[in-house]
Each structure stands twice: as C-alpha cells, then as structure tokens.
Steps between C-alpha positions, in 0.01 A plus 500: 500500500189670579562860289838629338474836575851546645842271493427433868224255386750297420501196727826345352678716244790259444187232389311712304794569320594205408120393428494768230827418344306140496156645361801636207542122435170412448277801504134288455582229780255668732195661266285278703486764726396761352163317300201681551665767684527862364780809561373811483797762441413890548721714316514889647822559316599325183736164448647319305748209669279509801165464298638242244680316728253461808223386233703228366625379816124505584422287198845282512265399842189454278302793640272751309620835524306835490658841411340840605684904434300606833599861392341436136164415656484724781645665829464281819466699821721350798443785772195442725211677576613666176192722356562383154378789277769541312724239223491173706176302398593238710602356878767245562266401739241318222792498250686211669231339640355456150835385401550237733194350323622487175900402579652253720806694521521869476815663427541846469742775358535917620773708453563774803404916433881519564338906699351322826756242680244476742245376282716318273675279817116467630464246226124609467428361152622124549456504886117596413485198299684299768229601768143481267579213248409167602780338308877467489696844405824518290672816430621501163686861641350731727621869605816384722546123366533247264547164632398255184864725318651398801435158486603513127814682617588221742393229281771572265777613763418153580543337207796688357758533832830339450576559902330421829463848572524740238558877471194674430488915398208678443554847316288755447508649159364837291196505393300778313190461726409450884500134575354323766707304748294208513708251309850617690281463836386127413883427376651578807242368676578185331853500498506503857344194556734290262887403524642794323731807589282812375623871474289778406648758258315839426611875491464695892129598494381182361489321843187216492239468800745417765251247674576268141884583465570442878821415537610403159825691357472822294741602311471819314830474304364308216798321361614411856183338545501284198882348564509125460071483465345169410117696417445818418155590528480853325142710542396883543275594826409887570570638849337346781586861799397720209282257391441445151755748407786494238793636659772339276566449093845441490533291238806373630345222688369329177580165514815417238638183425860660618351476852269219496834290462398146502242527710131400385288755391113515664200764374139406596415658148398753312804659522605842313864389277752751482369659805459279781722251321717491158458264286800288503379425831174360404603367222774304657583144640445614818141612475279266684127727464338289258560216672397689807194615349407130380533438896204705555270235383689238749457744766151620403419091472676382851253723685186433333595113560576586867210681525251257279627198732336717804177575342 
C-alpha cells in the first residue's frame, strides 16, 4: 500500500482484514517497522477515536508520532496564484513540502463547508497534500470520506457475523446539527465490497451521492428496512441535493431497542443518546461500538504496516 487515502487502496480487503484482527492478537509483533520512522497527523477539525487511536496504532508499530491543530497555528492557503493578503499566512505548496521532511507518513484530517458540494467533492485540502507531499497520505476523514471507520466497521462485521452473508441496514437518524456524509459514504462504500446484503434506510429527501449508493436498496419505510437485520449501522448525514441542509427532525427515526430487535447495534461515535439513539439501546447486549471503536486502532495499525512494509 502506497497511501490510504480511499478504501480502493485496498489491494486485498478480505487480507487486510484478517491481518488486523491478527495485529488484535498481538498488537507489538511488527514495531520493527515503524523504528526511526515518524507520523505526522494534521488535525483541521478536532478528534478524539481517530486521534487516539491512529497514534497508538502508530506506536503499537514503534513509530514516533507528531501532532499539529493546523487551524491553531495558522490558515494554509490551497488555491493558486492566490494573492495572499488576507488570513492565510501560509501555502500548501511549502506547507507539505516541509512536512514531508519532518514525517515519513503524513496523514491528514478536514471536515467539508457542508455550502459548496463542488468544493467539498473536489477534495482540495487532502488531494493538495496528495499532489505536493513527498510522502505517503492517509485520510483520517476528509469532506466526502472516511475509509480508516470503514475499515473499523468491517473489521468487526467481520469478527462478529454468525452467517456467510449477513443483513446489513444503515439508517439515518436525527440529529440537532448538519452532518457530513462522509462516514455513510465510506460505509457503503465498504459494504459493497464484502459478503453482506446492505439496505439503506433514511426519510425521502435524504438520498446519498448516487455515484456511492449505486444500486444498493433504499428503503424509506424504516421498520421495513430493519426486518430480520444482522447490523445496524445507525448515523445522521445532512442533505446531499440541498446540500448541507436539514430537511427532517422527526424524531421518530431514533433508533429504539423495540426496533433494533436482535440485531447488532453499530455508531462510529460520538453519538447524541436519547436523540439519535435511547439508551437501552446503547446500553444493551447488543451494542457492539466500543468494541468497534477499539477496532480503530487495528484498522488505523493494518495500514500503517501495509504502508511501512512499502517504504
């Protein structure tokens, strides 16, 4: 693996699956790697799984790690031939450049503007890095994906499916602010490359890019949707045609343990309780997000060992 940037650099998903459920086993097998070899995470929005899990992953691997708020130190200017007389003190340009001599690996994090698709689906912030860094890129979540949750979110699919092919719902969910649809992108995305039977649940008007959804089922009659489910994968995105929007708070399609059935419950985390989900949900046998979230180290860890074994 020469970047992680999106799931398609993925050479072998079924592999690198079962390589990180392996790393689980013995998480310091392979720190070899990573001696005397830094990460260098960028941080334009804040974290917490994705920041605490990619730096121990990096560490499990026996790499130093470096940590940088870009926004705390300054504005970076991505447009070119920009005249910059204004807030941005500094180009991507130099930025990554300088970077790349300081990290090994580089791997970044932006949220979109959720007001210009256009700009937002360009990618400009981690495709800038892609193009002027001299070293390997992952997105730790970008403005239309997140494949290292994705990974997670197969990882432990993986691990917990009773079945050869299990039934897999993703349901959209309330949610007091506009969400990006990054992390519903990269599940889909993912879920379409494994053995499972997905169905996509959301209210009318909450349709994803169709060039991710393709031809997988949607459903907009919630309960419907969720009959006999294996997964359910719950998460809020804002509208992607009135992009950014919220069109819908019915609180109706809160997750509740009456319709979850027996079906596992997924979250990527934070999630809002009583609101996106109650709490006899979360707090039930059937909630699998911490262990989910502990799979973002494994996931986080696969790719920098995939990636270190290139360098």
């Amino acid at each position: 693996m020469k970047k992680y940037t999106q799931i398609e650099d993925i050479t072998n998903l079924s592999e690198t699956i079962k390589d990180a459920i392996l790393l689980k086993m013995n998480p310091y097998e392979f720190e070899h790697l990573g001696k005397h070899k830094t990460l260098v995470m960028l941080f334009f929005n804040a974290s917490l799984r994705t920041r605490l899990s990619t730096e121990k992953a990096a560490k499990n691997l026996g790499m130093q790690v470096m940590v940088l708020n870009v926004n705390d130190a300054w504005n970076i200017e991505f447009e070119d031939g920009s005249i910059m007389n204004a807030n941005s003190s500094e180009h991507i340009k130099e930025a990554a450049l300088v970077i790349s001599q300081y990290a090994d690996v580089i791997a970044v994090r932006a949220f979109p503007t959720l007001t210009d698709k256009q700009k937002d689906e360009s990618e400009y912030v981690l495709q800038s890095f892609i193009k002027y860094a001299t070293v390997p890129i992952i997105n730790m979540e970008s403005a239309t994906a997140h494949p290292l949750q994705a990974l997670a979110d197969a990882i432990t699919i993986s691990e917990l499916a009773d079945k050869p092919k299990p039934k897999v719902v993703l349901s959209w969910a309330p949610h007091p602010r506009a969400l990006p649809q990054a992390v519903a992108n990269s599940f889909i995305e993912m879920m379409q490359s494994l053995e499972v039977d997905l169905t996509i649940t959301h209210p009318e008007g909450y349709e994803l890019n169709p060039d991710i959804t393709k031809d997988t089922p949607i459903n907009h009659n919630q309960k419907e949707a969720l009959k006999n489910a294996d997964f359910v994968y719950v998460k809020n995105w804002s509208n992607y045609n009135d992009y950014g929007k919220i069109l819908n708070q019915d609180d109706n399609w809160m997750m509740t343990q009456e319709k979850l059935g027996t079906a596992k419950f997924m979250h990527c985390l934070p999630v809002r309780r009583n609101v996106v989900v109650e709490d006899a949900v979360l707090d039930g046998d059937n909630s699998v997000v911490i262990q989910q979230a502990n799979n973002r180290t494994f996931a986080a860890q696969v790719v920098l060992k995939q990636i270190l074994e290139h360098l």
